[in-house]
Backbone bond lengths (Angstrom), bond angles and torsions (degrees), N, CA, C in turn:
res aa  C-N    CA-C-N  psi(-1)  N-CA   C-N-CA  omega(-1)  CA-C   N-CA-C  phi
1 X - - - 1.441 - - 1.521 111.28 -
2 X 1.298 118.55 -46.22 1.724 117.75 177.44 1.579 115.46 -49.28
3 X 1.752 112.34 -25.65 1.512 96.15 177.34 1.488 102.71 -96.71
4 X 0.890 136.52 1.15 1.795 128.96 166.58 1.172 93.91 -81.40
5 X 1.545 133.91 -64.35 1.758 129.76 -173.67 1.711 105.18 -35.31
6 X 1.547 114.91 -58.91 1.085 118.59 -160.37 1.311 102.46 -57.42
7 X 1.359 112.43 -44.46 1.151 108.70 -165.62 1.949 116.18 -82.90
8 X 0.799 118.77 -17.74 1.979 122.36 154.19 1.365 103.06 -62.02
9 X 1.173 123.70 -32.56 1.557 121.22 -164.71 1.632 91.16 -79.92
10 X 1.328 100.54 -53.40 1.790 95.08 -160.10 1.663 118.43 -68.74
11 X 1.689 103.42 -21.47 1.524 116.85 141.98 1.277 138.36 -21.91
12 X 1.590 99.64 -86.96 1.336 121.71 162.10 1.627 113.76 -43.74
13 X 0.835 133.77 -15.09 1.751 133.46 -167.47 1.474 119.02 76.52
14 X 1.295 107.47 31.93 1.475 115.02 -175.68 1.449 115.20 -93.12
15 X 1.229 110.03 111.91 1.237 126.41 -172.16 1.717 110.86 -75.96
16 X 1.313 146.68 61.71 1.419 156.52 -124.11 1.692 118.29 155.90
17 X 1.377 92.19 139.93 1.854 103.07 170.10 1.176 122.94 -80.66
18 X 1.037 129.15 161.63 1.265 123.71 -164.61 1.706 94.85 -91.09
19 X 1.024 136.42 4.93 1.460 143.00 161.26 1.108 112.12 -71.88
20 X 1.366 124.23 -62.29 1.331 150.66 162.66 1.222 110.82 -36.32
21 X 1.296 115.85 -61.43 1.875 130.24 179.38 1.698 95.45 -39.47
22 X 1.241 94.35 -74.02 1.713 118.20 -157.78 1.664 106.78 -55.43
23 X 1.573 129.93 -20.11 1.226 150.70 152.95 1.356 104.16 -60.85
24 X 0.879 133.69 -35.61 1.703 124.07 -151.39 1.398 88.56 -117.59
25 X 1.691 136.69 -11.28 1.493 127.56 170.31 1.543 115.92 -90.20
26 X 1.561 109.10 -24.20 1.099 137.77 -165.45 1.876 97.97 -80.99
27 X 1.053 138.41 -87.25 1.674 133.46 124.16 1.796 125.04 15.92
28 X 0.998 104.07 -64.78 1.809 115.45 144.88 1.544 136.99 -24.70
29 X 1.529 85.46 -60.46 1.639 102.71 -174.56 1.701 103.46 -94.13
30 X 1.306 127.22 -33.76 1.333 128.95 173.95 1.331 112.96 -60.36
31 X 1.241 116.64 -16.20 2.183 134.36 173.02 0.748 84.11 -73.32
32 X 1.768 152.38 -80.56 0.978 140.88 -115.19 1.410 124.86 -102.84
33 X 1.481 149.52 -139.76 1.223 134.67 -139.64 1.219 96.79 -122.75
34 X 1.429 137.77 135.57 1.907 118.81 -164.59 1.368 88.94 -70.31
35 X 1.988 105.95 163.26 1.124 144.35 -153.61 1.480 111.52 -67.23
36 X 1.288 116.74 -38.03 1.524 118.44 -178.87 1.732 109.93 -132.04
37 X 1.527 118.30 76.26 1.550 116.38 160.63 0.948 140.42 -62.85
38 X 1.030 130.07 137.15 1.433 118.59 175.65 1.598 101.15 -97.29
39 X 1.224 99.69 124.56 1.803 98.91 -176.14 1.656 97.88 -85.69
40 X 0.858 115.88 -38.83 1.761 106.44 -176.50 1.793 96.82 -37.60
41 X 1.341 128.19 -50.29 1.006 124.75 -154.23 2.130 108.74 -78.22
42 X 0.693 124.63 22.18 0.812 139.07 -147.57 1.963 100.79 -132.46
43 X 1.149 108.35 -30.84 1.936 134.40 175.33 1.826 98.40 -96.10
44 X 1.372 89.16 123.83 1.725 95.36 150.62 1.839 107.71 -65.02
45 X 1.177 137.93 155.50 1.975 134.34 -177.69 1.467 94.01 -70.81
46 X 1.206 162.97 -34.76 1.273 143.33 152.59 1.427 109.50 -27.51
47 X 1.537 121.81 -68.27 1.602 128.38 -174.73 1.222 113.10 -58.84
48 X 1.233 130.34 -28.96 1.418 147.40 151.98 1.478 137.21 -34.39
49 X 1.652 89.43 -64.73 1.513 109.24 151.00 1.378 116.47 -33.91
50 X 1.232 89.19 -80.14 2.117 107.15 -176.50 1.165 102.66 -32.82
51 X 1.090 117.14 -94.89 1.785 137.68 175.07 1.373 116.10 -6.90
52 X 1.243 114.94 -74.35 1.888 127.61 160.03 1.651 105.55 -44.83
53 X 1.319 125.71 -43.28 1.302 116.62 -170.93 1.621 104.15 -71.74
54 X 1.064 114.22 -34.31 1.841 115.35 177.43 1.314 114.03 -80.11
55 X 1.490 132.43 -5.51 1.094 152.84 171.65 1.664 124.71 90.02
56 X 1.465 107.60 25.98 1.641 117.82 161.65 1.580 105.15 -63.00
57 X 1.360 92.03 124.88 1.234 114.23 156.32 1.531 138.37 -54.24
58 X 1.350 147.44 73.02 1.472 136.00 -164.71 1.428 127.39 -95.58
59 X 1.649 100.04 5.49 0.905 113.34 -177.50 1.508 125.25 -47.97
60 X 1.051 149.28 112.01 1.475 137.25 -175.72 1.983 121.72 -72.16
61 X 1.571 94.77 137.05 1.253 92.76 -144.60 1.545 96.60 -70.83
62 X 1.579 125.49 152.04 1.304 139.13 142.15 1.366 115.90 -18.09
63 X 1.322 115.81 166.63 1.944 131.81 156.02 1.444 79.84 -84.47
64 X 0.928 151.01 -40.64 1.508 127.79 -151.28 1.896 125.86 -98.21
65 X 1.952 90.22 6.76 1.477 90.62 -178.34 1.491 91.84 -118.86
66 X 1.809 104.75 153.32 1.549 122.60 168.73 1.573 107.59 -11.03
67 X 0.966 103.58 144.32 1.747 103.79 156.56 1.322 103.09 -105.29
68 X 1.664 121.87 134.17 1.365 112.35 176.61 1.517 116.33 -68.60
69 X 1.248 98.39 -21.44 1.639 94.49 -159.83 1.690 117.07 -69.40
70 X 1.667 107.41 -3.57 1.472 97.47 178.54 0.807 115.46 -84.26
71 X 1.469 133.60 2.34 1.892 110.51 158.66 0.879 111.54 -100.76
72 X 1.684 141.97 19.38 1.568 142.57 -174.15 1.578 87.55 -107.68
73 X 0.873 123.13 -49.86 1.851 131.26 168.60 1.239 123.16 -57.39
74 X 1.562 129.29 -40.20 1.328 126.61 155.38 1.548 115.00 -66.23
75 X 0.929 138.95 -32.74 1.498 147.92 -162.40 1.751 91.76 -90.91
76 X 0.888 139.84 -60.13 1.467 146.67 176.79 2.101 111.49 -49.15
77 X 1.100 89.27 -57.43 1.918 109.96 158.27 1.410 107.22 -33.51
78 X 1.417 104.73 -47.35 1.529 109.69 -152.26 1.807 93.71 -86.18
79 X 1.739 89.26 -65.97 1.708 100.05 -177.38 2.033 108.47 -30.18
80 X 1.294 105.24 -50.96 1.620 106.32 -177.34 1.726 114.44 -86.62
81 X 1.153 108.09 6.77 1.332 102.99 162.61 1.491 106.69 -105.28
82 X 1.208 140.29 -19.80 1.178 131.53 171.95 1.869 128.89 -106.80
83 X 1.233 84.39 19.74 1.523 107.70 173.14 1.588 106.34 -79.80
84 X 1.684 93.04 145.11 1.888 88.96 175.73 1.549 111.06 -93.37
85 X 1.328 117.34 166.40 1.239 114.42 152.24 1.631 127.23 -77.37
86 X 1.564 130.81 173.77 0.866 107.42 164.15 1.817 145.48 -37.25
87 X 1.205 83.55 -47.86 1.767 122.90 176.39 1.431 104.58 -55.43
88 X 1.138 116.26 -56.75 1.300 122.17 168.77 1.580 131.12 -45.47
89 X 1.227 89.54 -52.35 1.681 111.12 175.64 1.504 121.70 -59.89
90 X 1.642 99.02 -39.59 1.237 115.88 -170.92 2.001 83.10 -76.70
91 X 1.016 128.97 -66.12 1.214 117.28 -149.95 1.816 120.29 -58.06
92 X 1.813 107.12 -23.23 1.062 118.02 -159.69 1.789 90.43 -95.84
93 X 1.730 124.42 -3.39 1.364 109.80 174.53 1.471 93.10 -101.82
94 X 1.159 133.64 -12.31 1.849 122.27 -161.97 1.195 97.15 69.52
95 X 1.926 134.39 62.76 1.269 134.72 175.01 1.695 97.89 -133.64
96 X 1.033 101.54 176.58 1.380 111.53 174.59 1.498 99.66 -100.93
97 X 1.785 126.25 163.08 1.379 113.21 -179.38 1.193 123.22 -74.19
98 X 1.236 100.03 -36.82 1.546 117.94 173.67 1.771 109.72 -40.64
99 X 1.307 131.87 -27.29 1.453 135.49 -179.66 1.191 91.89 -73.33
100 X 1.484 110.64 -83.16 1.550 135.75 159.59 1.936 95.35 17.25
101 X 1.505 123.51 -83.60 0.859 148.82 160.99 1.628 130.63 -23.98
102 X 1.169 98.06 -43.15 1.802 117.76 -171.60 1.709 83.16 -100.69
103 X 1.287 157.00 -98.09 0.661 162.59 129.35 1.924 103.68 61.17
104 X 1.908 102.43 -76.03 1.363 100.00 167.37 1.255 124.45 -74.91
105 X 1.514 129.46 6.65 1.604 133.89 173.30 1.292 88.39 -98.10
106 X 1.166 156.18 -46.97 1.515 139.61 167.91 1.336 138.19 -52.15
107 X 1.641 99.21 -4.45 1.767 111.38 -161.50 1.189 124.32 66.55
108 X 1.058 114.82 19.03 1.628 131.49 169.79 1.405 138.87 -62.05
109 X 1.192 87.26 -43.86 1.557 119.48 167.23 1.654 113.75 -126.49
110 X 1.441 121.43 158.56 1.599 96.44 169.46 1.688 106.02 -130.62
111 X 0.934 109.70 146.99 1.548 115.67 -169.74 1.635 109.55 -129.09
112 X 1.699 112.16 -167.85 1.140 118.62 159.60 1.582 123.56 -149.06
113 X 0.974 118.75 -177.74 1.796 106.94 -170.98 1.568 80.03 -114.23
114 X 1.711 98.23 148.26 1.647 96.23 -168.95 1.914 95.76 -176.34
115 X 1.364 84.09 117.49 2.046 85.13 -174.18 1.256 108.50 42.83
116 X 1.547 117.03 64.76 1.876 107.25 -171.93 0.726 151.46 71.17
117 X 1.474 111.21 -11.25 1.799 114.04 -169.56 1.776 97.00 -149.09
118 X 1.054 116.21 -179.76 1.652 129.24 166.33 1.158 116.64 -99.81
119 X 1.330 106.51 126.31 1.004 136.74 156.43 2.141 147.24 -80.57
120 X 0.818 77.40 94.82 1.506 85.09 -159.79 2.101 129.22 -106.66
121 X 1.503 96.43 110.78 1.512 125.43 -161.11 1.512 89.29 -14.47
122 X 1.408 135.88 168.02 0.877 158.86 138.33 1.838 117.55 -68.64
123 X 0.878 104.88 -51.83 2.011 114.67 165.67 1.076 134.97 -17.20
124 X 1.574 95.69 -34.63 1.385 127.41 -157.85 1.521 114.80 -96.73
125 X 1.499 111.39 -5.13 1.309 117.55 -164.72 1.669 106.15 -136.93
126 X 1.090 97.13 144.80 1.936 102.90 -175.03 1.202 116.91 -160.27
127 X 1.611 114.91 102.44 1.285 112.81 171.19 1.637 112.95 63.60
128 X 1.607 92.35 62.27 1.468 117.68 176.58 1.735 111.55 26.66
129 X 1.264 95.37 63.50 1.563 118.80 178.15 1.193 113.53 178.54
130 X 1.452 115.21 159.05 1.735 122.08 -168.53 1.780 90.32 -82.19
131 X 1.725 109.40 152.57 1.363 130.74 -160.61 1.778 93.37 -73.20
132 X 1.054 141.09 94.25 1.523 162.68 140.77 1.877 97.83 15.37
133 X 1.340 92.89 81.05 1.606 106.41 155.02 1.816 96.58 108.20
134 X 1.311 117.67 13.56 1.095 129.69 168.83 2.029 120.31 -36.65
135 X 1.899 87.14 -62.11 1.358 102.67 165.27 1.175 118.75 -44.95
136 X 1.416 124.46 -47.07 1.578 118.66 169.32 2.020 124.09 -63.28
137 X 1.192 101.76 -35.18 1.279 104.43 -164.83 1.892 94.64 -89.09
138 X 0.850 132.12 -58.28 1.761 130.11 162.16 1.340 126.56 8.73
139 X 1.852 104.46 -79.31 1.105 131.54 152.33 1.908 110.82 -27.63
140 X 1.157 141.24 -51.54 1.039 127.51 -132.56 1.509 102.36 -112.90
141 X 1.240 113.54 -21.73 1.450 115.71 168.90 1.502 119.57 -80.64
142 X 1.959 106.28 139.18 1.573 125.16 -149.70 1.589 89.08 -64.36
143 X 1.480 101.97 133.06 1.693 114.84 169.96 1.782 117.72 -38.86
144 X 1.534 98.73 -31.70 1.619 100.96 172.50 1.302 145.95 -64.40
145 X 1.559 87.33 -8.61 1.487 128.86 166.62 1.710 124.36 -44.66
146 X 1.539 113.05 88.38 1.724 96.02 172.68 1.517 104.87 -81.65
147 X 1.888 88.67 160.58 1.737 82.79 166.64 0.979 165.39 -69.46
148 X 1.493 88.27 -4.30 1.645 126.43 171.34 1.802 98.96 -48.62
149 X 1.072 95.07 -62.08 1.642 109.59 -171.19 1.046 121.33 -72.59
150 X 1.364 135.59 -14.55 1.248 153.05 -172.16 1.548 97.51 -92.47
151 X 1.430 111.52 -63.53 1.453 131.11 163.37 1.911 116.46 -30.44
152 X 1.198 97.05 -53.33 1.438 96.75 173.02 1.332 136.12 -90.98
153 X 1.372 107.22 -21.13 2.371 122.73 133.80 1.342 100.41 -19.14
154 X 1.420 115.37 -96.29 1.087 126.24 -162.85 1.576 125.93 -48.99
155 X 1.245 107.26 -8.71 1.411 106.94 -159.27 1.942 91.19 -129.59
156 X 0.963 113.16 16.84 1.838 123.95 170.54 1.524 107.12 -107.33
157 X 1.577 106.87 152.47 0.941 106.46 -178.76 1.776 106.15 -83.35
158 X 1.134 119.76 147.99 2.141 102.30 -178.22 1.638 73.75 -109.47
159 X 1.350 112.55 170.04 1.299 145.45 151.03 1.962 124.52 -75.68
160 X 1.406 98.59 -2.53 1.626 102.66 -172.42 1.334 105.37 -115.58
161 X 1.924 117.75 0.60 1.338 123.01 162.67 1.501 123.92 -143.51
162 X 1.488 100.32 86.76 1.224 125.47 158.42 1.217 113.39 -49.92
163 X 1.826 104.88 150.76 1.565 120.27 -157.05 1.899 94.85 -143.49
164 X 1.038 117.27 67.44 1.569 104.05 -175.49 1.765 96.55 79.68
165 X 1.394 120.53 -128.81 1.344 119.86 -161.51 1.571 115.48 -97.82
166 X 1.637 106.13 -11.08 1.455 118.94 164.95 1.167 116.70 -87.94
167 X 1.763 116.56 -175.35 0.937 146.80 145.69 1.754 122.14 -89.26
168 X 1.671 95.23 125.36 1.359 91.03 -149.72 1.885 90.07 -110.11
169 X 1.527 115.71 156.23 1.606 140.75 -162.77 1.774 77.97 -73.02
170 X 1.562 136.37 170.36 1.057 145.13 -172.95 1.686 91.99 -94.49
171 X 1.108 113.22 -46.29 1.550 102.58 174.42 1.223 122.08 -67.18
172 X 1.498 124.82 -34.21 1.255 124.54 155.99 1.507 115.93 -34.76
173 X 0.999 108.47 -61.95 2.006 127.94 175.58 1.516 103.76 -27.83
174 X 1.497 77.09 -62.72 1.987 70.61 -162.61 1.761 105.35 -98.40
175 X 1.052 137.48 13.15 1.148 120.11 145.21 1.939 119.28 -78.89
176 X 1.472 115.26 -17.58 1.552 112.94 165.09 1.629 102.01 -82.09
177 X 1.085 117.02 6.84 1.769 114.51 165.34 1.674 97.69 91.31
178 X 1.400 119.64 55.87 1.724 98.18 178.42 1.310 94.28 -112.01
179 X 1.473 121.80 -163.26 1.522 133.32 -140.37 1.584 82.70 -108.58
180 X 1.404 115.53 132.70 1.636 118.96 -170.26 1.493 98.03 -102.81
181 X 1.564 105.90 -17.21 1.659 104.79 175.43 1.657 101.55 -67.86
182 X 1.389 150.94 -3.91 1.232 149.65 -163.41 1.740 78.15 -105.24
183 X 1.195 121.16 -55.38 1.614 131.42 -153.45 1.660 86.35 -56.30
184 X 1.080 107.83 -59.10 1.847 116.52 -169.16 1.004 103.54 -43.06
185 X 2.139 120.14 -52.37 1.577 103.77 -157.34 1.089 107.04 -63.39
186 X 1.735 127.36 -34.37 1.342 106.55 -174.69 1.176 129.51 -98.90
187 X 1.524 117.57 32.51 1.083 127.14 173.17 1.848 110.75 -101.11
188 X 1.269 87.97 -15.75 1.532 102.95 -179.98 1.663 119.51 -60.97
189 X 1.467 86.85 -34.78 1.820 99.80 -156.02 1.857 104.10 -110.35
190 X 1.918 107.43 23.43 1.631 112.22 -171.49 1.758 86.62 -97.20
191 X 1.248 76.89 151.29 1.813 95.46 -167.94 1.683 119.25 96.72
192 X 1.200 105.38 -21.84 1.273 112.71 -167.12 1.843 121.06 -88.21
193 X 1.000 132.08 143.04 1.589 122.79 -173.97 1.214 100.74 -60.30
194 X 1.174 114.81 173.74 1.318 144.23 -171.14 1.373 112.97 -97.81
């Protein structure tokens, strides 16, 4: 199995061992929500009621159905394997780290604290420069925001920014030069109901 892994990884542009990989999915899934919930439990039987009456499902899942969580765990794997370090960041803007640094205490950049140091999206950067209107769009997404999710905004196609005959990823947008104040509004209103 390590030379098929390696080899999707070395595909994908993943700079990592498949030791390494399998550490950083493994780490992933221990974040996340244990393997078999029962969501009913989770409702006082009033909330229960409701829920079932609108037709939510609470049923608790089987051993024998999908687990959702393996593509929130592969995608997370990925997001922190292709994240820079400070050092990194600093080198690929021509900054010192120390900016690097001030930069994500301003909301400038967005990062994460991770084995000691920051960690910071890959998304965000293009062609040894920060992603063109970034500073604007940053700012505007709800603080409740992980980067997971933020991470996967940017990298979807929306329907409210067309690219020629598609629908274009928000980073797509603003690397063809579009208005990041459009990128913001709807970055403003993620998390939020519908």
């Amino acid at each position: 199995m390590s030379v098929a892994l390696e080899t999707v990884l070395a595909r994908a542009g993943l700079k990592v061992t498949a030791a390494e990989f399998l550490t950083l999915v493994e780490d992933a899934a221990r974040r996340l929500a244990p393997p078999h919930p029962d969501p009913g439990a989770y409702f006082s039987s009033d909330q229960r009621e409701a829920l079932t009456e609108v037709g939510v499902d609470l049923t608790p899942r089987s051993d024998t159905d999908p687990d959702p969580r393996a593509r929130a765990v592969a995608t997370q794997a990925v997001l922190r394997d292709t994240a820079l370090t400070v050092t990194e960041a600093a080198a690929r803007l021509n900054v010192d780290a120390s900016r690097v640094r001030h930069r994500i205490a301003a909301g400038r950049l967005m990062g994460w604290k991770d084995r000691g140091g920051w960690r910071l999206p890959a998304w965000q950067f293009a062609d040894g420069r920060l992603l063109p209107g970034v500073e604007v769009v940053l700012p505007a997404f709800p603080p409740d925001q992980p980067p997971l999710v933020v991470a996967a905004f940017m990298t979807t196609p929306q329907e409210d920014l067309p690219l020629g005959e598609r629908q274009a990823t928000p980073r797509e947008w603003l690397l063809a030069g579009g208005d990041p104040e459009r990128v913001a509004r709807l970055a403003s209103v993620l998390g939020s109901p519908a």
